[in-house]
C-alpha positions as CSV (number, residue, x, y, z in Angstrom):
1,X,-6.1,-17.5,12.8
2,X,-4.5,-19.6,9.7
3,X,-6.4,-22.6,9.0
4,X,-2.8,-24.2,9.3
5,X,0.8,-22.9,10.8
6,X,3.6,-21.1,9.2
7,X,6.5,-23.1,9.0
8,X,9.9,-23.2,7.8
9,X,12.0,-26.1,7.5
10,X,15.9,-25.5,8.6
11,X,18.7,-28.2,7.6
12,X,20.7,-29.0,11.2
13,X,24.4,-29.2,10.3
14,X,27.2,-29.9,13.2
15,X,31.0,-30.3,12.6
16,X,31.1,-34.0,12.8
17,X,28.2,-36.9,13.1
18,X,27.4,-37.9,16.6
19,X,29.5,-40.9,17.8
20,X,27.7,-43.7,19.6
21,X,29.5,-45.3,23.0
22,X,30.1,-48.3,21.6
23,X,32.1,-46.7,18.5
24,X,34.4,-44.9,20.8
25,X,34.8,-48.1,22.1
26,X,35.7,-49.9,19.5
27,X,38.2,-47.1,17.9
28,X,39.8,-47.0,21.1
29,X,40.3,-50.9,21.0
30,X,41.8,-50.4,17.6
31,X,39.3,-51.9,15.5
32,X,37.6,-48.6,14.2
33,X,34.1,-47.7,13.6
34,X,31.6,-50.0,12.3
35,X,28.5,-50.0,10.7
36,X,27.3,-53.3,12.2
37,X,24.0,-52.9,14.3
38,X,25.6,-53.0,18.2
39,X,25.5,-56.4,19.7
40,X,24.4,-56.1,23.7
41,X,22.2,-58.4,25.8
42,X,19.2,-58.0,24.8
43,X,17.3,-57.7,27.9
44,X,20.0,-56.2,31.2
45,X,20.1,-57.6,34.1
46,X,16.8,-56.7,35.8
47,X,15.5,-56.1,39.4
48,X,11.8,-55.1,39.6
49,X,10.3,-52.7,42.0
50,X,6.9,-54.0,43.6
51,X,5.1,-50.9,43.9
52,X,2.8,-51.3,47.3
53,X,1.9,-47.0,47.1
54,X,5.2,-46.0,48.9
55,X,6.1,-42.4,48.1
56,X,9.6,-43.8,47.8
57,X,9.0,-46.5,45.5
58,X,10.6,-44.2,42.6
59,X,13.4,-43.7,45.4
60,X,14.2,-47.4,45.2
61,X,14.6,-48.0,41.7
62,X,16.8,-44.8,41.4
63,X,18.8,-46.4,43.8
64,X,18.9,-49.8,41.9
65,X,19.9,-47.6,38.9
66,X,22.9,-45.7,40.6
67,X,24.2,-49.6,40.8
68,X,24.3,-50.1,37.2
69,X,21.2,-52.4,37.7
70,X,18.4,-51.8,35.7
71,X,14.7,-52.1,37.2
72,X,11.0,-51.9,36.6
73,X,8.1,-50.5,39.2
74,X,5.1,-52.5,38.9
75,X,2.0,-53.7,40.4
76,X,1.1,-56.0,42.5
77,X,-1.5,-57.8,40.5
78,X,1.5,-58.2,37.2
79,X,1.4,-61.7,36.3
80,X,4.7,-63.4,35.9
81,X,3.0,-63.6,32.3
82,X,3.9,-59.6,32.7
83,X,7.3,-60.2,34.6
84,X,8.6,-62.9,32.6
85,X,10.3,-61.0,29.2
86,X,12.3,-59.1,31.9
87,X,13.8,-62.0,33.5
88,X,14.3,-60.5,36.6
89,X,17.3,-61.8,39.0
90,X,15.5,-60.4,42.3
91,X,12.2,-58.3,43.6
92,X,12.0,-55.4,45.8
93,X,8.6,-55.3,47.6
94,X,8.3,-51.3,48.3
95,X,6.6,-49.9,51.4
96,X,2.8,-48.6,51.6
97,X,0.4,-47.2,53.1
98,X,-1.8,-50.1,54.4
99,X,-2.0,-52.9,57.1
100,X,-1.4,-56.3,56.1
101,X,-3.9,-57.3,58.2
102,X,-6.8,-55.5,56.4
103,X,-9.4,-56.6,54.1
104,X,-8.3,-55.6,50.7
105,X,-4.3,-55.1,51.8
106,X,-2.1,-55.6,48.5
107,X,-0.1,-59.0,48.9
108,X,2.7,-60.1,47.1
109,X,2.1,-62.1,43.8
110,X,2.4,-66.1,44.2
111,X,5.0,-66.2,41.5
112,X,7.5,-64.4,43.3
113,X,7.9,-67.8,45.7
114,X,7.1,-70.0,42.9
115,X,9.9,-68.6,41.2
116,X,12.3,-68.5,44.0
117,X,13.5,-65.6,43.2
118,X,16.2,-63.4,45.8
119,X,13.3,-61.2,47.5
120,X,14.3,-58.0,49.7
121,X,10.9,-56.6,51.4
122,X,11.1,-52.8,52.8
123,X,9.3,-52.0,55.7
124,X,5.5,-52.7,54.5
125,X,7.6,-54.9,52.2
126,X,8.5,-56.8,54.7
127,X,5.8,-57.1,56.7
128,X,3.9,-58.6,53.9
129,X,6.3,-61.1,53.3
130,X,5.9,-62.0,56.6
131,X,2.2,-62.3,56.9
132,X,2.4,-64.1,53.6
133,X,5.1,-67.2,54.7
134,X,3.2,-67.4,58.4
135,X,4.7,-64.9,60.8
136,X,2.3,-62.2,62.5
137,X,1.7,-58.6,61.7
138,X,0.0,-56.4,64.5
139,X,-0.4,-52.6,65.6
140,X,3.1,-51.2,67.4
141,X,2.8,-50.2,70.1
142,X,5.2,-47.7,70.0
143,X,5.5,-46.6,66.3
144,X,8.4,-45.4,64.4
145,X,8.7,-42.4,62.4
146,X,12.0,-40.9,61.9
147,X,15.7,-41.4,62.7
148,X,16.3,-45.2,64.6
149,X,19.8,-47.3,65.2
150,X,19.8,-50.4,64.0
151,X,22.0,-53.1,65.8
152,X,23.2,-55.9,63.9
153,X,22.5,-59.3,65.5
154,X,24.8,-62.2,66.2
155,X,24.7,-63.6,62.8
156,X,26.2,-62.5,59.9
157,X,23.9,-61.4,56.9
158,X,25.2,-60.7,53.4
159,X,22.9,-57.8,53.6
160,X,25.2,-56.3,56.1
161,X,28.6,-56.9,54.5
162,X,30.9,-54.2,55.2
163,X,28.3,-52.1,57.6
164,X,29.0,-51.4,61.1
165,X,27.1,-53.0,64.0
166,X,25.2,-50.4,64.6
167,X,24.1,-47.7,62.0
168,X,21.6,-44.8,61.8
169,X,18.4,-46.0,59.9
170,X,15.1,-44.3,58.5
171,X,12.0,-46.0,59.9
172,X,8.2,-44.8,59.2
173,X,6.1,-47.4,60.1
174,X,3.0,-48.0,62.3
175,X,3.1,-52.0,62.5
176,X,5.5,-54.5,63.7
177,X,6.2,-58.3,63.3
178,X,5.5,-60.0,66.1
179,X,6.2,-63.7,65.4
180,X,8.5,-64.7,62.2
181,X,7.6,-67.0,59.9
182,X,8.9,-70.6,59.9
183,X,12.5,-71.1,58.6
184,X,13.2,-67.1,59.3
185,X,15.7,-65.3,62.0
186,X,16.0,-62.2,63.2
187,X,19.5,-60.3,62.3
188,X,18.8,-56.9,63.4
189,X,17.1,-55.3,66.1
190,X,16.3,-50.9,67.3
191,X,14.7,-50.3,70.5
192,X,11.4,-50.3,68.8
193,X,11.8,-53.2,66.7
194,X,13.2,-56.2,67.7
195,X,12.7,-58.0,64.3
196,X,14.3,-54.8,62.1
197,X,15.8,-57.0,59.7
198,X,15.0,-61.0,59.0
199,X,16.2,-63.5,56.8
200,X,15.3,-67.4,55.7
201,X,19.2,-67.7,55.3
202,X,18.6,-68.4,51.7
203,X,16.9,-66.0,49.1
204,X,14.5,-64.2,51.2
205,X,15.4,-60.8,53.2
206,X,13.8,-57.8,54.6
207,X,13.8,-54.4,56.9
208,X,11.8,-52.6,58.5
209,X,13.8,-49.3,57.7
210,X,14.0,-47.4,54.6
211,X,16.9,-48.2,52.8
212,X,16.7,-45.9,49.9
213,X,16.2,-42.8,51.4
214,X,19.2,-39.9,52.1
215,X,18.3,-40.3,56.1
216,X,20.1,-44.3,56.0
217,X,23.5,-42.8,55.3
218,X,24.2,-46.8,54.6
219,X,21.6,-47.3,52.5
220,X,23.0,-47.7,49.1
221,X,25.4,-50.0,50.1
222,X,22.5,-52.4,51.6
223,X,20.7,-52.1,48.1
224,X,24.0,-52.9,46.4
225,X,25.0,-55.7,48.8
226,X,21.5,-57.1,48.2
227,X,21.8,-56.7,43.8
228,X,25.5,-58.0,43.6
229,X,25.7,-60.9,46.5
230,X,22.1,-62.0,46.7
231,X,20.9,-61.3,43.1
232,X,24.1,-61.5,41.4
233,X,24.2,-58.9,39.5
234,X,26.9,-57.5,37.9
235,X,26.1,-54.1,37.1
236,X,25.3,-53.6,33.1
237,X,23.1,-50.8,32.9
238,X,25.3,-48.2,31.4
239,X,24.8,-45.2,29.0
240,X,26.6,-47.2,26.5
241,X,24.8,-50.0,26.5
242,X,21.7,-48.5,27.0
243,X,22.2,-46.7,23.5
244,X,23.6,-49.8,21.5
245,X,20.0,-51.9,22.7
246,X,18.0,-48.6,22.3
247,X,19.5,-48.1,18.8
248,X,18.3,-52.3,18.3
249,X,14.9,-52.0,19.5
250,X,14.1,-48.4,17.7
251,X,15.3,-50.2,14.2
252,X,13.2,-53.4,15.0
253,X,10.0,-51.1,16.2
254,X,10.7,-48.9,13.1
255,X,12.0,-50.4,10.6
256,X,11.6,-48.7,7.0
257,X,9.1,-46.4,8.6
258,X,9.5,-42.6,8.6
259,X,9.4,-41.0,12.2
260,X,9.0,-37.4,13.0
261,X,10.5,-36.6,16.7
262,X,8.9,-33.9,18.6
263,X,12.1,-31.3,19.7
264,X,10.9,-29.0,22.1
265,X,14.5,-28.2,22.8
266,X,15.0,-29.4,26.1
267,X,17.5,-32.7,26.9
268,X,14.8,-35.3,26.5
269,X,14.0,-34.5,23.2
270,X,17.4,-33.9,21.9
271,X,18.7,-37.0,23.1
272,X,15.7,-38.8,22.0
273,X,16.2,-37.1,18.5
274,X,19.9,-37.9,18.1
275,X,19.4,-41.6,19.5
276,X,17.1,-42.1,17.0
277,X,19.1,-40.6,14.6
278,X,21.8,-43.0,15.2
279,X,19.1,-46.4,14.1
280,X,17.5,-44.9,11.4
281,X,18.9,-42.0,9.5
282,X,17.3,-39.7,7.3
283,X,13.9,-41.5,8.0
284,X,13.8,-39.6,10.9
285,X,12.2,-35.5,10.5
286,X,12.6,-33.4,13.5
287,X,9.6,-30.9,14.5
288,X,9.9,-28.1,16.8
289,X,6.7,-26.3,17.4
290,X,6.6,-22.9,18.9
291,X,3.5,-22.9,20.8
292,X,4.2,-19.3,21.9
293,X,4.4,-20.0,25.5
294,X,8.2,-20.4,25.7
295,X,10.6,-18.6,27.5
296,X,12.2,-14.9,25.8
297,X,14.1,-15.9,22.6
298,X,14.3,-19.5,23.6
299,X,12.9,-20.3,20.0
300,X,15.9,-18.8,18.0
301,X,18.5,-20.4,20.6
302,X,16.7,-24.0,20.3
303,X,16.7,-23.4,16.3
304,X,20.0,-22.1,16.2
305,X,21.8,-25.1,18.6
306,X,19.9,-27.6,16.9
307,X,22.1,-26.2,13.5
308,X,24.9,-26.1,15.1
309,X,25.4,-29.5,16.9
310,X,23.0,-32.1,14.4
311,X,22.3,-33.1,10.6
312,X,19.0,-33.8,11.2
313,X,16.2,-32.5,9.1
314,X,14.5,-29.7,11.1
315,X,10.8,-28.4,10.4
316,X,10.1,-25.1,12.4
317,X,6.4,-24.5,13.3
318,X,5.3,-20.7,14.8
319,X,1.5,-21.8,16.2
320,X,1.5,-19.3,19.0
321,X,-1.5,-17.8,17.3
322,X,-3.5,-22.0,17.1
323,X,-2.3,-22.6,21.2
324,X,-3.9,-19.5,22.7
325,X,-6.9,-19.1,20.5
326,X,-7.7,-23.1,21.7
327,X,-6.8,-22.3,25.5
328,X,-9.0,-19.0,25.3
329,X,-11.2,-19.4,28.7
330,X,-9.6,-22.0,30.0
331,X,-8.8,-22.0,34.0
332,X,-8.4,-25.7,34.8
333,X,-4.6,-26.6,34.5
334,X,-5.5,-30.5,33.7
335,X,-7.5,-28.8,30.8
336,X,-4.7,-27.3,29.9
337,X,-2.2,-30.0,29.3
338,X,-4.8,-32.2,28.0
339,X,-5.6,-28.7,25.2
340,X,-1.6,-28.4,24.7
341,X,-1.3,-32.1,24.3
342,X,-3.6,-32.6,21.8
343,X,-3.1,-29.2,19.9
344,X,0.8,-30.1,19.5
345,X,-0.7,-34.2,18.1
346,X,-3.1,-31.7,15.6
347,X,0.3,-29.8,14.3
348,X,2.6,-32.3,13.9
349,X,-0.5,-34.5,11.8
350,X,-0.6,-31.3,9.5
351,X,3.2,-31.1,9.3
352,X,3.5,-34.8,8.6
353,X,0.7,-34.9,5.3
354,X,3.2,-32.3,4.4
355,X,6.8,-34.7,4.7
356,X,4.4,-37.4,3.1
357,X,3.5,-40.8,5.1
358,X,4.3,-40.8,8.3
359,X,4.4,-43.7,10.6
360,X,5.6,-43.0,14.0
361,X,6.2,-40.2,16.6
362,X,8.4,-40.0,19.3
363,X,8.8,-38.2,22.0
364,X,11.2,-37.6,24.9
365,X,8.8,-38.8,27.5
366,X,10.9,-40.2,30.6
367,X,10.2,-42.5,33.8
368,X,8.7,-39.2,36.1
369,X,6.8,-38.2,33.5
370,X,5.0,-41.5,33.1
371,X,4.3,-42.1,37.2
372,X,3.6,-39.0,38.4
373,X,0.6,-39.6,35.0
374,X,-0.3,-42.8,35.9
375,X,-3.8,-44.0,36.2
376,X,-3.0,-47.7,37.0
377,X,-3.5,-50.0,39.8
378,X,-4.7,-49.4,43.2
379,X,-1.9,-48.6,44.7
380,X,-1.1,-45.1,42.2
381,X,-2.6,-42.0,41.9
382,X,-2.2,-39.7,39.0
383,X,-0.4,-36.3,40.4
384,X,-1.0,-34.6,36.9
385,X,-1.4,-35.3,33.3
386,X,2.1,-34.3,31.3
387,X,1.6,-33.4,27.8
388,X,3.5,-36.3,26.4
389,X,1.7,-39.2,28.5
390,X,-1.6,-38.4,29.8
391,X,-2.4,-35.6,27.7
392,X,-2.4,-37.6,24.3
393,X,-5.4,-37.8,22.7
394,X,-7.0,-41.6,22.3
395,X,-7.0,-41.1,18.1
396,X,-3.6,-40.5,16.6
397,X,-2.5,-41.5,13.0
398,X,0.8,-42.4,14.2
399,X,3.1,-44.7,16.7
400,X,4.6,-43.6,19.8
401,X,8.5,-44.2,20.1
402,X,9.7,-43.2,23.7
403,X,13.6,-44.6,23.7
404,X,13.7,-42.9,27.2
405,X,10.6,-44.0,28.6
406,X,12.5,-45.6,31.4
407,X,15.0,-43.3,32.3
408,X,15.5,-40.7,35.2
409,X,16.4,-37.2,34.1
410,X,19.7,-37.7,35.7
411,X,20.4,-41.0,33.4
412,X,19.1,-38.7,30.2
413,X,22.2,-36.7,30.8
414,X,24.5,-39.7,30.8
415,X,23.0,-40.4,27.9
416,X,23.1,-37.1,25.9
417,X,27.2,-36.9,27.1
418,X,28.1,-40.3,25.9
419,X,26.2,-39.1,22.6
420,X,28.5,-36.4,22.8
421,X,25.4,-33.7,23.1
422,X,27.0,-30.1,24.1
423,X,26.9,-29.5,28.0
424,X,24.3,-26.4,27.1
425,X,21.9,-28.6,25.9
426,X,22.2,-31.7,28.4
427,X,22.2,-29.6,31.8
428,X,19.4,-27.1,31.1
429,X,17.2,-26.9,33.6
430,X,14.1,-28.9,33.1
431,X,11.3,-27.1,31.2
432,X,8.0,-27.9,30.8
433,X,6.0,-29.3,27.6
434,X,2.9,-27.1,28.1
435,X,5.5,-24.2,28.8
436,X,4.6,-21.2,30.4
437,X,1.2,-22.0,30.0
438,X,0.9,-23.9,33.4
439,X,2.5,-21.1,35.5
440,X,0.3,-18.9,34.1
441,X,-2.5,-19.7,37.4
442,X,-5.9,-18.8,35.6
443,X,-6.6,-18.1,31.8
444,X,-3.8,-18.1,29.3
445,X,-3.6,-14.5,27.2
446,X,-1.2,-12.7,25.0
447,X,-0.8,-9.9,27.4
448,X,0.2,-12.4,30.5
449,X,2.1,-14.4,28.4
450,X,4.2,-11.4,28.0
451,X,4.5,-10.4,31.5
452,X,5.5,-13.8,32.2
453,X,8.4,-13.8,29.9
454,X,9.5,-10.5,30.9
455,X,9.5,-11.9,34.9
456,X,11.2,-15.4,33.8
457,X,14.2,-13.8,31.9
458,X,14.7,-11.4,34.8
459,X,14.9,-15.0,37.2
460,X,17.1,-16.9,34.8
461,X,19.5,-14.2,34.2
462,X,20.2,-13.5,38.1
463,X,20.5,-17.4,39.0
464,X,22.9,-17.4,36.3
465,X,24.3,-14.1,37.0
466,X,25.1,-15.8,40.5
467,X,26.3,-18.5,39.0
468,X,23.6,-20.9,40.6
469,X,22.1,-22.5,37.3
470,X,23.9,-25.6,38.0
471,X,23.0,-26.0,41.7
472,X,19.3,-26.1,41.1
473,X,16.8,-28.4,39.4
474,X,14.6,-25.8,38.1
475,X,14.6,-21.7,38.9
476,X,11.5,-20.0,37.4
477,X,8.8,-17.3,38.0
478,X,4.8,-18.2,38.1
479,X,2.0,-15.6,36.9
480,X,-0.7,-15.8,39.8
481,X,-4.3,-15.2,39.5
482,X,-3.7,-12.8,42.7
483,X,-3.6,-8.8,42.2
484,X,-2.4,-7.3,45.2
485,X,-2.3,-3.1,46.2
486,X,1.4,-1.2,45.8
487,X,2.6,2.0,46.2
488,X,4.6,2.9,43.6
489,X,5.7,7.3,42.6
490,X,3.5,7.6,45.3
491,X,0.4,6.2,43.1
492,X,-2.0,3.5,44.4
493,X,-1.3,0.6,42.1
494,X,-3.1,-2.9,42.3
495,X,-0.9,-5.4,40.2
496,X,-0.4,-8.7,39.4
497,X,1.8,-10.8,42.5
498,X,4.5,-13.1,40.6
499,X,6.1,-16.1,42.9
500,X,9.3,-17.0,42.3
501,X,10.3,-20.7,42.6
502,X,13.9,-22.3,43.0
503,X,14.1,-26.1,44.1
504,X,17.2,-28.8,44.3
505,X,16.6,-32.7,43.2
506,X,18.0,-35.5,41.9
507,X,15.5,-36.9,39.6
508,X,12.5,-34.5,40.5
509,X,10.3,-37.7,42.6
510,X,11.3,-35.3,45.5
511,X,12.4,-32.1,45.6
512,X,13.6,-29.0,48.0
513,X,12.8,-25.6,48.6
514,X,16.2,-23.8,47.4
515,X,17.9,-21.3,50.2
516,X,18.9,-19.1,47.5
517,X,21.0,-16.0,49.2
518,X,19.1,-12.8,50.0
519,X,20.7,-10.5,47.8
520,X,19.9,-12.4,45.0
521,X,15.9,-12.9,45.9
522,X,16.3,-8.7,46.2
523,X,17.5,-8.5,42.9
524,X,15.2,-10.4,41.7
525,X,12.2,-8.6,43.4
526,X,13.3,-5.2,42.7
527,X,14.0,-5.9,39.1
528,X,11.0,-7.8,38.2
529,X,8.7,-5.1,40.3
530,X,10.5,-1.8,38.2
531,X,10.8,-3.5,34.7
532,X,7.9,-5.4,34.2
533,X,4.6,-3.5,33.5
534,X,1.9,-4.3,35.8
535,X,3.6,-6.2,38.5
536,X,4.1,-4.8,42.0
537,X,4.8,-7.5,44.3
538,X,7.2,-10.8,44.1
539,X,6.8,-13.8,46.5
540,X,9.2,-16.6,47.0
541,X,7.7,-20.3,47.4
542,X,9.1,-22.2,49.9
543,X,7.4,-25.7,49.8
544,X,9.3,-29.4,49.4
545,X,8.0,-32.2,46.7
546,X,5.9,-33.3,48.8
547,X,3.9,-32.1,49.4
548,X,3.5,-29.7,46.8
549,X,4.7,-30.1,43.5
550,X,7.5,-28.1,41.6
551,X,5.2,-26.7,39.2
552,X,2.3,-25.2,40.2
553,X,-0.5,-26.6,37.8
């Protein structure tokens, strides 16, 4: 192996530079483009998420999101001192797992009634709220998991506005309030809980249900009721804004800094790229490492788009030959990441002596990417270490930019289009950082690597073949660490088993099983099994996020 990569550097050219929202804007208002930095609140209206361990608690700040609200998840032991640069205009207490009658139970922070800010508590949510102003919590009798009809009461609740009196609802909850707290009515009742909704007839509101799940068909339109006519908000979280303050805060954070971006081709990264592109010019160098473990060709298409579409410096780095001699022997997939994470750091510090000084790196890190690696407070658990999070190493010589840190995948897109990014490059499927090197189950070699590739272009070509690409989040093939026996010219064989995986989402928090048509899981099976060497049997995964995951490691 080289002591260092070969690289080649490649100048991006496009037909025409990248025109920011708020240009369009102003050349459609007749006053032409400007050079001015963009002028935008500085912080949007903001709802935060009080994370309690719901599963859905990603669920309910999409939802805030899809109202043009923007929103945080955190803790229950932030400090206003925390909260306060956000200037929130309500709080969302999520569900969880616990009783609020338990030693240790998380409890909503003081400042969130100290503040008086508009509160809407969800089911544990709410059951906290009430414990904590003086009603009673106790064990249901008859819990309530699953599909409920809520009635509304005989008093009219902003929540409500424009909902019927009685509507299908979500519930999954074990406890019940017994007695409200002081000051507090009941506006809602199902036949297992007569306090289903509550409210002080001021600021403070909660359910028992779960609003921000597909299973309350009304749902959104509670959360929106509750940001606009409780919280007052407007609605300014938009891709356009979101750009102009991006653009404001990457200038400030980088001023006359250099910054080398780490394109690994997918959305994320290109809008990332061209975003910061837009605040700081040539002092941004784009690096796209080929760590050999992506898809067939992909490479040459990721080179040969970035050309086509950007003017942004582009340094191309083949270390196939560096990733799999430092993942030789290696079976544990956190190892992995945390191997692929700090072997891309190790690249780009090489590449980066080589530019001269280099002060920052950013990355296309988004809002799944940082919970599903998060190692915070009680109440999370880390599901797996992404390359670009978790899988840092602790000593870097540079900064971190993330400008999508807090975004949804779905809200990436919205992003890339108002950039004007070509639809090829903003609705590709998902792809992950570590690439095929996590759906390879067991040690990472040459010779699997290749099988996998082989398998993977056979998948992607029949989903788009069937013109399914768009339908599903992700489509892809997985190496096992299972041989299995065949028959095959009437030989014996004993090959490797490759699973095939297909799965529809919004923002990838949850995810389902995709009921791709038979004919095309027999193309699929008979293809991979006669043209890829030393594979004679194809499996289809049928498991929902949760509670697997959509990768496999």
């Amino acid at each position: 192996m080289p002591d260092s990569p070969s690289s080649r550097r490649v100048t991006a050219s496009g037909d025409a530079e990248v025109s920011t929202y708020l240009e369009i804007a102003r050349e459609k208002a007749g006053e032409g483009p400007s050079d001015a930095p963009p002028t935008v609140p500085v912080q949007p209206e903001t709802v935060v998420v009080i994370d309690f361990g719901s599963q859905f608690s990603m669920l309910i700040a999409r939802r805030i999101r899809e109202c043009s609200v923007f929103c945080e998840v955190i803790s229950p032991d932030s400090t206003w001192a925390d909260v306060e640069k956000l200037k929130p205009r309500g709080v969302i207490l999520s569900g969880g797992p616990a009783s609020v009658y338990e030693h240790g139970a998380p409890l909503t922070p003081t400042w969130v009634f100290e503040k008086n800010l508009p509160v809407l508590g969800i089911c544990y949510g709410m059951q906290a709220l009430a414990h904590q102003l003086g009603g009673k919590v106790s064990p249901s009798d008859h819990r309530e998991y699953g599909h409920a009809v809520v009635q509304q009461g005989d008093i009219e609740s902003p929540l409500f506005t424009g909902l019927p009196t009685s509507f299908p609802v979500w519930m999954s909850h074990g406890d019940r309030i017994t007695q409200l707290p002081p000051g507090f009515t009941s506006v809602a009742y199902s036949d297992n809980s007569p306090y289903a909704a509550m409210t002080d007839g001021g600021s403070k509101y909660a359910i028992q249900f779960h609003p921000e799940v597909v299973h309350t068909p009304h749902g959104k339109q509670i959360i929106e009721n509750f940001l606009h006519k409780i919280c007052g908000c407007k609605g300014d979280w938009t891709p356009g804004n979101f750009i102009a303050d991006s653009i404001n805060r990457i200038r400030a954070e980088v001023g006359d800094g250099r910054i080398i971006c780490a394109l690994s081709g997918g959305v994320d990264s290109a809008v990332a790229a061209t975003m910061i592109h837009k605040a700081v010019g040539d002092q941004l160098t784009c690096i796209f490492v080929d760590n050999g473990f992506m898809r067939r060709e992909e490479p040459e298409r990721v080179v040969e788009v970035f050309q086509r579409n950007m003017e942004i410096p582009l340094v191309h780095v083949d270390a196939a030959e560096r990733f799999l001699t430092q993942l030789k022997g290696v079976i544990d997939p956190e190892q992995k990441r945390r191997i692929v994470g700090e072997t891309f750091i190790r690249v780009f510090e090489q590449e980066a002596d080589k530019i001269g000084k280099v002060d920052f790196i950013a990355q296309g890190t988004t809002y799944p990417d940082v919970i599903e690696s998060a190692t915070g407070h009680g109440t999370a658990v880390k599901i797996k270490t992404h390359h670009n999070v978790g899988g840092l190493p602790k000593e870097m010589t540079f900064a971190v930019v993330e400008p999508l840190r807090y975004l949804f995948k779905d809200e990436v897109r919205q992003v890339g289009s108002a950039l004007g990014l070509p639809d090829e490059m903003v609705f590709r499927q998902p792809f992950p950082g570590p690439g095929l090197s996590i759906r390879i189950i067991g040690e990472v070699t040459a010779e699997r690597v290749a099988v996998l590739q082989a398998a993977d272009w056979i998948v992607m070509s029949e989903i788009k073949n069937a013109k399914l690409y768009g339908d599903l989040w992700q489509s892809f093939a997985v190496l096992t660490d299972t041989r299995s026996v065949g028959v095959m010219g009437d030989f014996r064989t004993y090959g490797h088993v490759v699973a095939l995986r297909a799965v529809t989402a919004e923002d990838a928090m949850t995810a389902d099983w995709a009921r791709l048509p038979y004919e095309v899981l027999a193309r699929i099976s008979s293809r991979i099994v006669n043209e890829v060497p030393g594979v004679n049997r194809v499996v289809y995964d049928i498991t929902s996020k949760p509670p697997g995951t959509i990768e496999w490691e």
